[in-house]
Backbone as CSV, one residue per row, in Angstrom:
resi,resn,N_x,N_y,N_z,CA_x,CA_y,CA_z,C_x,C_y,C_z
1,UNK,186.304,7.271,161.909,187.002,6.242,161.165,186.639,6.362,159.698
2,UNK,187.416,6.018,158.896,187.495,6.279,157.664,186.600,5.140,157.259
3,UNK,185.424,5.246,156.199,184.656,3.943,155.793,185.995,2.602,154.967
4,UNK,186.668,3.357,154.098,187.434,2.613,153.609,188.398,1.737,154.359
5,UNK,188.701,2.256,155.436,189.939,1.175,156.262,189.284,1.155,157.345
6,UNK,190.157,0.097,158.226,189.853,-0.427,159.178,190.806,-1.544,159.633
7,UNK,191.010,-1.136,161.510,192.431,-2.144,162.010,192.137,-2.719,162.427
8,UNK,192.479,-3.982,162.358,192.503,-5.446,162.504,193.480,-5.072,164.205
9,UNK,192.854,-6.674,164.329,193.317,-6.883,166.117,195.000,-6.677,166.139
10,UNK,195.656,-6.888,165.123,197.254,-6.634,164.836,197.661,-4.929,164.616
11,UNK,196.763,-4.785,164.695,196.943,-3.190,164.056,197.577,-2.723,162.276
12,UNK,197.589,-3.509,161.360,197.990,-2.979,160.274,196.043,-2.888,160.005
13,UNK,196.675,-1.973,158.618,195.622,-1.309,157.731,194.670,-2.579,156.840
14,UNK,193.358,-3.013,156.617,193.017,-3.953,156.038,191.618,-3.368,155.040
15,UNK,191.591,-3.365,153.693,190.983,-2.418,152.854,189.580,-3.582,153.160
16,UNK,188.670,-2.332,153.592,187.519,-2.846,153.286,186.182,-2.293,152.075
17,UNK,185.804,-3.298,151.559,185.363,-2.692,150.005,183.924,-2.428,150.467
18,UNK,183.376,-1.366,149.496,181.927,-0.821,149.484,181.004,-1.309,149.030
19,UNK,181.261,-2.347,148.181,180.121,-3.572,147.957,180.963,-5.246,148.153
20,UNK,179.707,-5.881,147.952,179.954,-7.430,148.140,178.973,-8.053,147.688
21,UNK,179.538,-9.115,147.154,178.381,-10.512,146.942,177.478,-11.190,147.505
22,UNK,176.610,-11.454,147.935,175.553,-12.673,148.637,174.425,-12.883,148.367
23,UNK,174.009,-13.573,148.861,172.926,-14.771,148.651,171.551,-13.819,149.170
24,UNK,170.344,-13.619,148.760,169.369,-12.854,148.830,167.866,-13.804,148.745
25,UNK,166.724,-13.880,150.020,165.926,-14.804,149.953,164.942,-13.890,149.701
26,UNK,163.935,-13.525,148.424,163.211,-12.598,147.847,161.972,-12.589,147.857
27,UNK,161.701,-14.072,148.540,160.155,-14.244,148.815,160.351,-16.095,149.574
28,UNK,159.044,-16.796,149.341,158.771,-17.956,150.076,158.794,-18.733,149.194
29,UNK,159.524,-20.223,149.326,159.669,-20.876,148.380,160.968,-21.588,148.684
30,UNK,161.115,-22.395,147.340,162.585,-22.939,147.270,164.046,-22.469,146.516
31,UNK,164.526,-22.868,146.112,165.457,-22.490,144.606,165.312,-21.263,144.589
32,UNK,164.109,-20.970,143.674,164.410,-20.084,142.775,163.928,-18.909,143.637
33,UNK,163.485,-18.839,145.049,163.569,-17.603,145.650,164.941,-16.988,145.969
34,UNK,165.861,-17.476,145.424,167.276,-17.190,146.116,168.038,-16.210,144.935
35,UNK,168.723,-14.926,145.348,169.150,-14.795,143.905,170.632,-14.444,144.206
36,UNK,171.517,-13.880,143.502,173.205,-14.385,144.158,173.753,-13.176,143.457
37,UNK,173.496,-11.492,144.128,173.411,-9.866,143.078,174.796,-9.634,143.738
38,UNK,175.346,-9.011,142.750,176.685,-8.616,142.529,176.232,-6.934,143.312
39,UNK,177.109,-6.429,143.769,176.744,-4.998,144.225,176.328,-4.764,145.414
40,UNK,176.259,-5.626,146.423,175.153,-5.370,147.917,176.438,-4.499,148.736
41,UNK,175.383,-3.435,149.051,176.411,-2.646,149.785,177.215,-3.417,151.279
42,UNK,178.309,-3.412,151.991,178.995,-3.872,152.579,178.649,-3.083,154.215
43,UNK,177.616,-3.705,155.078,177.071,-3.176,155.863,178.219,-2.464,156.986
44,UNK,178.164,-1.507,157.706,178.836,-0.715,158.839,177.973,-0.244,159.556
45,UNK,178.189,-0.215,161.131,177.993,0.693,161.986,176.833,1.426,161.447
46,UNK,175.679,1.634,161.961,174.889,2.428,161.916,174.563,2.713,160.601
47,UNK,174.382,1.748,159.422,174.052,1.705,158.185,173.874,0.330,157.705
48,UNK,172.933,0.203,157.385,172.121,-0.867,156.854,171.078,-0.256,155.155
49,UNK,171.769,-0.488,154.310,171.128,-0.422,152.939,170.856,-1.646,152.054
50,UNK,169.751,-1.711,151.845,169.327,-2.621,149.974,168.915,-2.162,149.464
């Protein structure tokens, strides 16, 4: 399968992107352990990166 696409239960084509946004807990604490990084790679199958 191509990393870039991927079919939905309808079967058309639905672009899936190579990074994404979220929420990141960087240590123990409140607030300000949280940080919100532009760039997190968009996890698949047998790949897990930070």
């Amino acid at each position: 399968m191509n990393s870039e696409f991927a079919r939905s239960s309808i079967g058309s084509l639905a672009v899936i992107p190579e990074v994404m946004t979220g929420v990141l807990l960087v240590g123990h604490g409140g607030f300000d352990k949280l940080e919100y990084p532009d760039g997190i790679p968009v996890p698949t199958l047998g790949r897990v990166k930070f």
